[in-house]
C-alpha positions as CSV (number, residue, x, y, z in Angstrom):
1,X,92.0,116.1,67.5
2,X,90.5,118.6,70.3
3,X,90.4,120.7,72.6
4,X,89.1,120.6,76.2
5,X,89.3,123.3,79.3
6,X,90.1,121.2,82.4
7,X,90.6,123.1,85.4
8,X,92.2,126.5,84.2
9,X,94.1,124.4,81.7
10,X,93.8,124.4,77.7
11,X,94.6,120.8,76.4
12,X,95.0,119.7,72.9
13,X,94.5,116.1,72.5
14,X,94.2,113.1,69.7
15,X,92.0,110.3,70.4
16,X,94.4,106.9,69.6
17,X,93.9,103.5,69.8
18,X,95.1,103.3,72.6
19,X,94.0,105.9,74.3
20,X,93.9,109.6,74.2
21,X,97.6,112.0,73.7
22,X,97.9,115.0,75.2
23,X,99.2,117.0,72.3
24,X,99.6,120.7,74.0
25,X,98.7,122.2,77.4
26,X,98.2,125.9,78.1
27,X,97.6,126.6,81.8
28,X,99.2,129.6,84.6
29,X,100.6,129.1,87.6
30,X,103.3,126.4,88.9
31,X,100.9,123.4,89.5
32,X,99.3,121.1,86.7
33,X,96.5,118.5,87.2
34,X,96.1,116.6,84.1
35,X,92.9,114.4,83.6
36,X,93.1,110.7,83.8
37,X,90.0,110.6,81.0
38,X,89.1,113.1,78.4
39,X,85.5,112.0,76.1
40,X,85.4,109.0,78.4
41,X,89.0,108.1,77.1
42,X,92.0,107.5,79.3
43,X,94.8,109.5,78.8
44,X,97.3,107.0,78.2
45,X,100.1,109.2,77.1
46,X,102.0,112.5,76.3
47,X,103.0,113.3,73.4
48,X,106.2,114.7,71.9
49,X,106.6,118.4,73.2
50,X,103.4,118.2,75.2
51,X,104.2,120.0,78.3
52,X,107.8,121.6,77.2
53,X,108.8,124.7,77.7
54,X,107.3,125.1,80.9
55,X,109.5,127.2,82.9
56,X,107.3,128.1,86.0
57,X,105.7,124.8,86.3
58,X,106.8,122.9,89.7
59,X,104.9,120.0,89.8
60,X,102.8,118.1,88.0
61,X,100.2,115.5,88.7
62,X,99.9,112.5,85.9
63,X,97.1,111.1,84.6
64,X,96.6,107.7,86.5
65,X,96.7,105.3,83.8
66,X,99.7,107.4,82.0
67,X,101.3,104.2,79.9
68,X,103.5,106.7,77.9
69,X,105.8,109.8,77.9
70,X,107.4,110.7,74.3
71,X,110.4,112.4,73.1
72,X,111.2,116.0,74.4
73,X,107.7,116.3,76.5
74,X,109.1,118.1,79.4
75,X,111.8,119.6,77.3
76,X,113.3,122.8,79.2
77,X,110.8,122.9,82.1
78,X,113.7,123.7,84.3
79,X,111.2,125.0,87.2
80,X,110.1,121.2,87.6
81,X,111.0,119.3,91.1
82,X,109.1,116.1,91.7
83,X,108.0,113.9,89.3
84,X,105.7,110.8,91.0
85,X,105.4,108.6,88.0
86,X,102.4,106.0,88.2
87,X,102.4,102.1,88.5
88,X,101.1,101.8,84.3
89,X,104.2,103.7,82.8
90,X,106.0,101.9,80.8
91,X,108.5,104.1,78.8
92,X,109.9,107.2,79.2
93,X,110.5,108.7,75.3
94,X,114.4,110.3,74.8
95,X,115.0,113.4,75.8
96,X,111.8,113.5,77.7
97,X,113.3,115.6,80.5
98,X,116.2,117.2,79.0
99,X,117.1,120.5,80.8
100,X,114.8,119.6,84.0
101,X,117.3,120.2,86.0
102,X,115.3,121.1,88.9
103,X,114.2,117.9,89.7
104,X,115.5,116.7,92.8
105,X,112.5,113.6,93.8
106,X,111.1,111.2,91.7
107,X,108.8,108.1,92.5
108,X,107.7,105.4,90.2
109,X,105.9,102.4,91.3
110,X,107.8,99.7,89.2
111,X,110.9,99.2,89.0
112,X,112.0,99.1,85.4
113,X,110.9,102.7,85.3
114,X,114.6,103.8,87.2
115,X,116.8,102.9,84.7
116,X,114.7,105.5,82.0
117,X,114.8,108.1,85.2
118,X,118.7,107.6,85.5
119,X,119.0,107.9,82.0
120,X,117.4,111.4,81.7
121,X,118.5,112.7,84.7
122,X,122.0,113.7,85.5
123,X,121.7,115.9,88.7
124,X,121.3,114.5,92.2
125,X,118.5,112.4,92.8
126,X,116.4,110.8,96.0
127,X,114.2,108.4,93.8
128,X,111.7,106.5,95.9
129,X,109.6,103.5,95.5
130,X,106.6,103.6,96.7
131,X,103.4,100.8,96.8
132,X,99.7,101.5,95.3
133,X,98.9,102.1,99.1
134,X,101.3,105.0,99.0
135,X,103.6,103.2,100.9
136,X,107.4,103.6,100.9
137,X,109.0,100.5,100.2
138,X,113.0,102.2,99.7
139,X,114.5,105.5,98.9
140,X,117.6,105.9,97.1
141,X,120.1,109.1,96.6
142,X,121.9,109.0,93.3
143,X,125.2,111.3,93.1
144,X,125.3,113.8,90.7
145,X,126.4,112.1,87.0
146,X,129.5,114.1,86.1
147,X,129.3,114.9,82.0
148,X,132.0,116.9,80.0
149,X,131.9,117.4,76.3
150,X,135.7,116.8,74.2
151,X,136.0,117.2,70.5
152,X,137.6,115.4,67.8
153,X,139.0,118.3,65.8
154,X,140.5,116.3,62.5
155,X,136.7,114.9,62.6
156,X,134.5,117.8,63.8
157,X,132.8,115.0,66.5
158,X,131.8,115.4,69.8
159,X,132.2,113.0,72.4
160,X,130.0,112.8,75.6
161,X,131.6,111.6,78.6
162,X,130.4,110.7,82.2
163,X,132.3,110.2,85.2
164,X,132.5,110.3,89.2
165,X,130.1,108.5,91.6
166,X,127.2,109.4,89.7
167,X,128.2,107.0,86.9
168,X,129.1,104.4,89.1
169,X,126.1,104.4,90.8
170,X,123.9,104.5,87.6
171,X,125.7,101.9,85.8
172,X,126.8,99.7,88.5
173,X,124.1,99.0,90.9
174,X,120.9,99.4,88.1
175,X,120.4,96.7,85.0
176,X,117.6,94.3,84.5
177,X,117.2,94.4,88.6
178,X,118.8,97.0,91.1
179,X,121.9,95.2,93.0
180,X,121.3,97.1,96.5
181,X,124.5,95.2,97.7
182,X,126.4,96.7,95.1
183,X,124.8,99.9,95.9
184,X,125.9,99.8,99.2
185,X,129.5,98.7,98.7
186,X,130.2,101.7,96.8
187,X,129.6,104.1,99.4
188,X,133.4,103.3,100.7
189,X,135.0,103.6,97.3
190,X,133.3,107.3,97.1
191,X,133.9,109.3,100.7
192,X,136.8,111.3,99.1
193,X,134.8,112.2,96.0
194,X,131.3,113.1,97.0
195,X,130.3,116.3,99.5
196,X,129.7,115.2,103.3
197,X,125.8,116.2,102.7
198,X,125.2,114.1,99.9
199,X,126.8,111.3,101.4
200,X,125.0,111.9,104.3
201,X,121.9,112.1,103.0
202,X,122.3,108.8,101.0
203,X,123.2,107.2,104.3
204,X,119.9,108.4,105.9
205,X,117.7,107.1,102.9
206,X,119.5,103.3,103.4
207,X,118.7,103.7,107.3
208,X,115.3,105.1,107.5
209,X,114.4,102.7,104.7
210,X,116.4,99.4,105.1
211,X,115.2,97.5,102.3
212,X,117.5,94.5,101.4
213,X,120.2,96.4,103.6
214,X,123.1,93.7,105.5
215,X,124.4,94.5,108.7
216,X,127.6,95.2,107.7
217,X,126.1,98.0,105.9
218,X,124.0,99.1,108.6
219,X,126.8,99.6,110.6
220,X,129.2,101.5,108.0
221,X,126.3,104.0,107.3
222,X,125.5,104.6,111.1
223,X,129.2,104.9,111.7
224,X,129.6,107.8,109.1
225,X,126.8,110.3,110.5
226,X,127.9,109.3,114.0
227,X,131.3,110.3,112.6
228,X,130.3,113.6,110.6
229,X,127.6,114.2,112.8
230,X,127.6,118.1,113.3
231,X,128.1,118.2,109.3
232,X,125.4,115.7,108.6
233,X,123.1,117.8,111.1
234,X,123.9,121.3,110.0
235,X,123.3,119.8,106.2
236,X,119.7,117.9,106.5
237,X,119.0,121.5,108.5
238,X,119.7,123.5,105.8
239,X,118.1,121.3,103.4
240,X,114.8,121.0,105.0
241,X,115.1,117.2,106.0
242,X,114.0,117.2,109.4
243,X,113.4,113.5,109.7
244,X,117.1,113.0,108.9
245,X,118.1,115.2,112.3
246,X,115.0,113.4,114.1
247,X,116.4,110.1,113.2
248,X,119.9,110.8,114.1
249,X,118.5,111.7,117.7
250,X,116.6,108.4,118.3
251,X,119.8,106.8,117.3
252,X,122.1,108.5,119.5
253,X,124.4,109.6,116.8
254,X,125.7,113.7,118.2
255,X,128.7,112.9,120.4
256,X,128.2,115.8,123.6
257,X,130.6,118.4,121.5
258,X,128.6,117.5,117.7
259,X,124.9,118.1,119.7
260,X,126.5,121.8,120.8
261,X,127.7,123.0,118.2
262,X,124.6,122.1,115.9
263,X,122.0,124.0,118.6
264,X,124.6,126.9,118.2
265,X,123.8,126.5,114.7
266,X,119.9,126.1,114.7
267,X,119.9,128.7,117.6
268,X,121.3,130.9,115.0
269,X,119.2,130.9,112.2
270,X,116.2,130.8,115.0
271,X,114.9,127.3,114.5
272,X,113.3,126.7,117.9
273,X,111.9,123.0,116.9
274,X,115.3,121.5,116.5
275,X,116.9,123.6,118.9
276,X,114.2,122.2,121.5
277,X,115.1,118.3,120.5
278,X,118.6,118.9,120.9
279,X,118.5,120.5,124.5
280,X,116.5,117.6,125.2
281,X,118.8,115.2,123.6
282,X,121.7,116.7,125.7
283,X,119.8,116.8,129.0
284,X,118.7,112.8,127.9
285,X,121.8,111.9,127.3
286,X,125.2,113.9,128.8
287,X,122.8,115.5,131.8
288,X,123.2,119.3,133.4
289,X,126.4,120.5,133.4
290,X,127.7,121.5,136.7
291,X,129.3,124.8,137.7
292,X,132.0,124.9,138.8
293,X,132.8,128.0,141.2
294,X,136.7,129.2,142.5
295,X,137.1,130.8,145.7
């Protein structure tokens, strides 16, 4: 065992035979570089409680050649959201992420790292797969996992229970391979049950990125932002996703009415950019409006 100082950061480690552990980590602020070698070692894993308790940490950047994450390592780092797992990881320990409940992204680069993500991870979640060239291959939005706690009084047990379209989509589209036809079949069976901006959002991510995705699907996905349009818009505002409203433009999706209303709404909380792409879409598209003058 030692100890190193890498870049602000105290590390404990254990030299393995299969590479070096990080044990411990005792840094400030909300951003962690870990080191990808430490005594000319790679770091091939984290060990159990490594980096928990970290409630100000936001993001973290993995060591390159990280082949392991152990039980409880991010345990109650509830100021963590993005993880971008690398290609070489291989398991994800119990627990590893229990109370991170600020994660909304995740990449990995292979895919029999999303079942341990969806396993961990109950809350929304965009999780994107991406190439070793950074590239984005597809980009998925899982619901939230509903979970609810009954007990057993004659036996003092506890039983765990999950439910909704989070559940479905975990355990019905995500086994040995991910079934991106079942995947998108669901999204009929769950318009009454999910929010308009989740949905919305989820319908973006199979558009902007249409890997495997039929025609058939194509078209039920357009048809619900051309449908919720000024909710879908107002939503991917207020969320920051940009692209989503940029995307919606180049396809034509705000009726004359939806476009108005939203550049009432981005005039009002004095976002210019969009405001500025949606005069233009109207002028593009429905033209000046003429006045119309009584005598």
């Amino acid at each position: 065992m030692g100890i190193i100082d890498y870049l602000g950061s105290k590390i404990e480690y254990d030299i393995k035979n299969s590479g070096a552990e990080i044990i411990k980590c005792d840094f400030v602020g909300d951003e962690l570089i870990l080191p990808d070698e430490i005594e000319g070692v790679r770091v091939t894993s984290i060990g159990r409680y490594g980096l928990s308790g970290k409630r100000e940490l936001k993001k973290v950047i993995l060591p390159k050649e990280l082949e392991s994450i152990r039980n409880l390592a991010f345990y109650n780092d509830r100021g963590l959201e993005t993880l971008d797992l690398p290609e070489t990881l291989y398991r994800i320990g119990g627990d590893a992420f229990k109370n991170c409940d600020g994660i909304k992204n995740v990449v990995i680069r292979n895919d029999r790292m999303l079942k341990y993500v969806l396993d961990e991870l109950s809350q929304e979640l965009t999780v994107t797969f991406k190439t070793q060239a950074d590239e984005i291959v597809w980009q998925l939005v899982f619901p939230v996992n509903a979970e609810s706690f009954s007990e057993d009084v004659p036996g003092r047990a506890f039983h765990r229970t999950f439910s909704g379209p989070g559940y479905t989509y975990r355990k019905e589209t995500v086994g040995r391979e991910i079934g991106f036809k079942l995947y998108d079949r669901l999204f009929g069976r769950t318009l009454e049950e999910e929010t308009t901006d989740t949905l919305s959002y989820l319908a973006f991510c199979r558009l902007a990125y249409p890997y495997k995705l039929d025609d058939t699907s194509k078209a039920t996905y357009l048809d619900y932002l051309r449908e919720n349009a000024y909710e879908a818009g107002k939503g991917f505002i207020e969320r920051h996703i940009f692209g989503a409203v940029y995307y919606m433009i180049k396809e034509k999706l705000f009726s004359e009415e939806a476009a108005d209303e939203l550049l009432g709404f981005a005039r009002g909380i004095n976002d210019a950019e969009t405001a500025s792409m949606l005069m233009d879409y109207k002028l593009k598209n429905f033209g000046k409006k003429r006045k119309r003058f009584e005598l």
